[in-house]
Kinemage of the C-alpha trace (Angstrom):
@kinemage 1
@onewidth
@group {chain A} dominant
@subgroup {mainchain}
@vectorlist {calphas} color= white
{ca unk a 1} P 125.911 -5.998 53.381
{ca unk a 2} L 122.425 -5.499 54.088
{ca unk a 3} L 120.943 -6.398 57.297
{ca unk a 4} L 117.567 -7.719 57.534
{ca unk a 5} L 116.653 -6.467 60.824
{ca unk a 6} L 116.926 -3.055 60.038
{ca unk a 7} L 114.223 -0.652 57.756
{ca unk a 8} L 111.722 -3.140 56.102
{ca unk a 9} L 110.042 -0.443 54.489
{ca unk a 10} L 109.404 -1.290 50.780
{ca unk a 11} L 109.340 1.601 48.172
{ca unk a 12} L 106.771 1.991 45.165
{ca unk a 13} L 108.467 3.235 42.197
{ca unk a 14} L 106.386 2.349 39.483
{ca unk a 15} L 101.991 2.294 39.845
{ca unk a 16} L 100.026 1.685 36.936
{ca unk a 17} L 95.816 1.720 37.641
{ca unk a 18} L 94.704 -0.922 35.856
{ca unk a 19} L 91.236 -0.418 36.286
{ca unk a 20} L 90.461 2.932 38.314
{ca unk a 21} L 86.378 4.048 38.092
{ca unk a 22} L 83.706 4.728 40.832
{ca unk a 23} L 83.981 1.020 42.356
{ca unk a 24} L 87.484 0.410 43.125
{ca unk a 25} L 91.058 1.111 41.864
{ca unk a 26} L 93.490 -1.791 40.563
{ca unk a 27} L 96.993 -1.081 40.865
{ca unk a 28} L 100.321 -3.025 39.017
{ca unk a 29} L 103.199 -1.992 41.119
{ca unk a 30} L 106.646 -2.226 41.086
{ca unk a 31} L 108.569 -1.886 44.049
{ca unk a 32} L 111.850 -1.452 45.747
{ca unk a 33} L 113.166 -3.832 48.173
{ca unk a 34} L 115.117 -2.441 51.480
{ca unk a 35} L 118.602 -3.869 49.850
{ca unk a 36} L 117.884 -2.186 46.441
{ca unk a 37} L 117.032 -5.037 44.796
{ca unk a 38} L 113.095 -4.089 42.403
{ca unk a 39} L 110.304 -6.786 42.018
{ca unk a 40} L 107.044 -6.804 39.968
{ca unk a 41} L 104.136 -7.055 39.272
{ca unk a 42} L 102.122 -6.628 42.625
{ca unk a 43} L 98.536 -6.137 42.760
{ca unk a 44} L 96.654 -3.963 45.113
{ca unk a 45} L 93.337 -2.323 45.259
{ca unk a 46} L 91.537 0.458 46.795
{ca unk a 47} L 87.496 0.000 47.949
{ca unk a 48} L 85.662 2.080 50.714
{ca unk a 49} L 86.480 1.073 54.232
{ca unk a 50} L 83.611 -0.729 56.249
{ca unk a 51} L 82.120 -1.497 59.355
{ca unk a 52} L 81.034 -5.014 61.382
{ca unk a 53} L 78.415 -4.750 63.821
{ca unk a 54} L 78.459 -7.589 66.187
{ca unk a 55} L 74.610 -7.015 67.426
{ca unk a 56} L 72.569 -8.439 70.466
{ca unk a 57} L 68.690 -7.852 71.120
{ca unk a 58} L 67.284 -7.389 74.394
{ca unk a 59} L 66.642 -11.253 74.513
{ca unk a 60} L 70.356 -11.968 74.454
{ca unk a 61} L 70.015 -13.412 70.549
{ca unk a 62} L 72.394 -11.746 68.180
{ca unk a 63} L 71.305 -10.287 65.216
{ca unk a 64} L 72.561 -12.112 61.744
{ca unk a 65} L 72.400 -12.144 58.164
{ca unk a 66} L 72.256 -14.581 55.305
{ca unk a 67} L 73.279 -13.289 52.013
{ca unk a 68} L 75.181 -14.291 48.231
{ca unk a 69} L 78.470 -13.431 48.734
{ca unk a 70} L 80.150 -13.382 45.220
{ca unk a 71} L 83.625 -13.594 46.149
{ca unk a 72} L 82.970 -17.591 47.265
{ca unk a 73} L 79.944 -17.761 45.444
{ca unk a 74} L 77.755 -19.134 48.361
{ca unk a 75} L 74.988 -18.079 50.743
{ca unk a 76} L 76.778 -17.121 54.116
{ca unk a 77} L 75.291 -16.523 57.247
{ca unk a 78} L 77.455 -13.578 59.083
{ca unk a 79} L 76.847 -10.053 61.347
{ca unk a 80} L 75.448 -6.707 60.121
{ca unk a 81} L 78.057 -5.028 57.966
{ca unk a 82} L 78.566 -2.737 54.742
{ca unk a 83} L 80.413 0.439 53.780
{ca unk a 84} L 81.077 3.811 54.706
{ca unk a 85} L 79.240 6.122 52.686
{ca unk a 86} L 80.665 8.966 49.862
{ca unk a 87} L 78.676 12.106 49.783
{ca unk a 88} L 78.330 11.334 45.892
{ca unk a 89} L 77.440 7.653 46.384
{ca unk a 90} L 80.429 6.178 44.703
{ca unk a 91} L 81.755 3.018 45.981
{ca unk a 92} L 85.673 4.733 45.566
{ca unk a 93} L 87.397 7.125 43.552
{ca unk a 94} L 91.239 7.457 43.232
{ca unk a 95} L 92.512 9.703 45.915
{ca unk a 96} L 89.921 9.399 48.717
{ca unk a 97} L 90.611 11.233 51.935
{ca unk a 98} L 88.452 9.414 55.408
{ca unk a 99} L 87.047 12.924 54.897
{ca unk a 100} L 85.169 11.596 52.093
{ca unk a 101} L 83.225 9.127 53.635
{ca unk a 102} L 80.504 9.135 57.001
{ca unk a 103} L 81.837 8.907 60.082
{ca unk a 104} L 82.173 4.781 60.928
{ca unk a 105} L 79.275 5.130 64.501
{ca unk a 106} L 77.116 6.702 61.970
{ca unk a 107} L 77.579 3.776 59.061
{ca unk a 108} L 77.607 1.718 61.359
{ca unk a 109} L 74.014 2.859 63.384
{ca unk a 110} L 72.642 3.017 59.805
{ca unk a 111} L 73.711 -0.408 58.154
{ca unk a 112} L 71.945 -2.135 61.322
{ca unk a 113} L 68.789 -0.793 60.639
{ca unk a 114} L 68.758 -0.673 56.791
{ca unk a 115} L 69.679 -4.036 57.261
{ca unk a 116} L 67.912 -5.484 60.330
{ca unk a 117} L 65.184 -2.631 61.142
{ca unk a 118} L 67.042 -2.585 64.687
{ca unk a 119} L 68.759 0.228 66.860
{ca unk a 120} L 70.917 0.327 69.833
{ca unk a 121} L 71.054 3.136 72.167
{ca unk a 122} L 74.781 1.311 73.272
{ca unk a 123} L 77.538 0.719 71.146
{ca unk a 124} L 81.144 0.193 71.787
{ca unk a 125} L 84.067 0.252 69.634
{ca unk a 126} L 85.571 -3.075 69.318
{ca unk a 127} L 89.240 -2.355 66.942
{ca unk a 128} L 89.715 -0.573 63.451
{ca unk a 129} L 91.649 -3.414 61.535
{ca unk a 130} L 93.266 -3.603 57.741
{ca unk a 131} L 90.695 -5.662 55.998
{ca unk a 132} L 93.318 -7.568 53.821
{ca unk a 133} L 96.733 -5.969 54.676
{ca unk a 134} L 98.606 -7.497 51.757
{ca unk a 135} L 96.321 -6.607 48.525
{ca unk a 136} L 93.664 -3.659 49.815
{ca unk a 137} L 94.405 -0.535 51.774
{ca unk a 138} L 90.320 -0.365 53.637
{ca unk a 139} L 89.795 -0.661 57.034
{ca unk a 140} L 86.957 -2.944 59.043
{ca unk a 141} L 85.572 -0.386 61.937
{ca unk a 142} L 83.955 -2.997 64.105
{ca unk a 143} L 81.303 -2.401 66.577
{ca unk a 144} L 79.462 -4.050 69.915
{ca unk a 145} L 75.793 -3.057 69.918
{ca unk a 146} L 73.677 -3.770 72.803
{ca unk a 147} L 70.049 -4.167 74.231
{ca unk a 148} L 69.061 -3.679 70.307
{ca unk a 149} L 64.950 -3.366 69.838
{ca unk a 150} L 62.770 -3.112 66.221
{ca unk a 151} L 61.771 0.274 65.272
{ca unk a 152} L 61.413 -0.781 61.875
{ca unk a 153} L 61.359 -2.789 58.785
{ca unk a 154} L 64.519 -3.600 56.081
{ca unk a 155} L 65.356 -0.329 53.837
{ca unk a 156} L 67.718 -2.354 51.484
{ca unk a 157} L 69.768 -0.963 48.746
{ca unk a 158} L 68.248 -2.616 45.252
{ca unk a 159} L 71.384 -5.335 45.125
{ca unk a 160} L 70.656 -6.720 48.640
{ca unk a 161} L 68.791 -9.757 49.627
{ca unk a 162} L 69.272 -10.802 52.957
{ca unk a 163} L 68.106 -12.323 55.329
{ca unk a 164} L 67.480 -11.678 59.205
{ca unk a 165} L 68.004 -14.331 61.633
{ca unk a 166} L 68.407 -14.665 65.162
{ca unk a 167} L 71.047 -16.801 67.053
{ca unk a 168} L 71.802 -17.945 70.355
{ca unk a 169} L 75.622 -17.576 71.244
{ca unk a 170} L 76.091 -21.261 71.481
{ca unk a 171} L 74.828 -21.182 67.865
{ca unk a 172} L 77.108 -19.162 66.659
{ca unk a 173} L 79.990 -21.000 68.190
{ca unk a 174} L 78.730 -23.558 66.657
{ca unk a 175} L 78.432 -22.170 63.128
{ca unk a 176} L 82.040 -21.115 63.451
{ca unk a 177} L 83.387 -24.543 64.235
{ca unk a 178} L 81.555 -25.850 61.758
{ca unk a 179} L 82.927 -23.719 58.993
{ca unk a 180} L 79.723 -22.076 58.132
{ca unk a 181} L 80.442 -18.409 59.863
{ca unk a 182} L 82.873 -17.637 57.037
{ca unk a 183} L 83.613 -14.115 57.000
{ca unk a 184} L 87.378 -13.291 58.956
{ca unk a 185} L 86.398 -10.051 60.160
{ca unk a 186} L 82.998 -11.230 61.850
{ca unk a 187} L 84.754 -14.243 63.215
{ca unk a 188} L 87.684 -11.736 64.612
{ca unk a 189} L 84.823 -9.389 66.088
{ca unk a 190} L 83.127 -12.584 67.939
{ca unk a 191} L 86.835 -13.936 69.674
{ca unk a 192} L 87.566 -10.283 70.529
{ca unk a 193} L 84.051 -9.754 72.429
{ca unk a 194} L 84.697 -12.647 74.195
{ca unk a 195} L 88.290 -11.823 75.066
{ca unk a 196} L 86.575 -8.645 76.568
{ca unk a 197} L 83.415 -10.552 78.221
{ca unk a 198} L 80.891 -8.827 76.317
{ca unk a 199} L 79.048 -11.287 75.465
């Protein structure tokens, strides 16, 4: 008889890409359960890993965005983020190594000032999290810059419109309870800053 409280480990025994180009890979899989038992279809994908950069002038105001986000199909107003960079400038391509892709400080130094034409001379690493554990294999590096000043206007990439704005923390608590701070990974990097008084 199987017990449940011993290896959960599931095994893939069947992957079929579905879709597998320069922006992400799709995968159908079949797996096996720890008491033999098989189950599909599950879906999973594979997209760069990415950084969150929870960032605070010299004023105390933190640094924000507003952007389309296509997923929810709505203008959101959320922290400095975007992904780590392939040499090639692919978004993915099946069987990535972390060699692949910039070091996450470096992504991260650069998204804040392609984004927000700032720079921090202090930055601390927050946590490394899945960004969806259940369908996507990425990773959210999230960062604490400090003391940030402009040295410069936007550089964005020919897809981004965004927005700059500044916020008071109170505002952004306020944003959050409201339901209008909606990314999960922004709103984790915010609780966990204050768990640490940073902020």
């Amino acid at each position: 008889i199987y017990d449940k409280r011993e290896d959960l480990k599931w095994e893939e025994v069947k992957v079929d890409h579905v879709i597998s180009d320069e922006w992400m890979d799709l995968r159908k899989s079949r797996f096996r359960f720890p008491d033999g038992k098989e189950f599909e279809p599950y879906y999973s994908y594979s997209r760069r890993s990415f950084v969150v950069v929870v960032a605070r002038d010299t004023e105390g105001k933190f640094l924000c965005v507003r952007q389309f986000r296509y997923g929810i199909k709505k203008v959101t107003t959320e922290f400095t983020a975007g992904g780590l960079e392939r040499g090639d400038g692919r978004e993915y391509a099946f069987g990535d190594s972390i060699e692949d892709y910039e070091d996450a400080l470096s992504a991260a130094k650069r998204e804040l000032l392609e984004e927000t034409g700032y720079a921090s001379d202090e930055w601390t690493h927050i946590i490394t999290v899945p960004s969806n554990a259940t369908i996507a294999d990425n990773y959210a590096f999230i960062y604490f810059a400090d003391n940030c000043r402009k040295v410069a206007e936007q550089s964005l990439d020919e897809t981004e419109y965004l927005n700059v704005e500044l916020h008071s923390a109170e505002e952004i608590e306020e944003l959050i309870k409201q339901g209008n701070f909606e990314q999960a990974n922004h709103i984790l990097a915010w609780y966990m800053l204050k768990d640490r008084n940073l902020l």
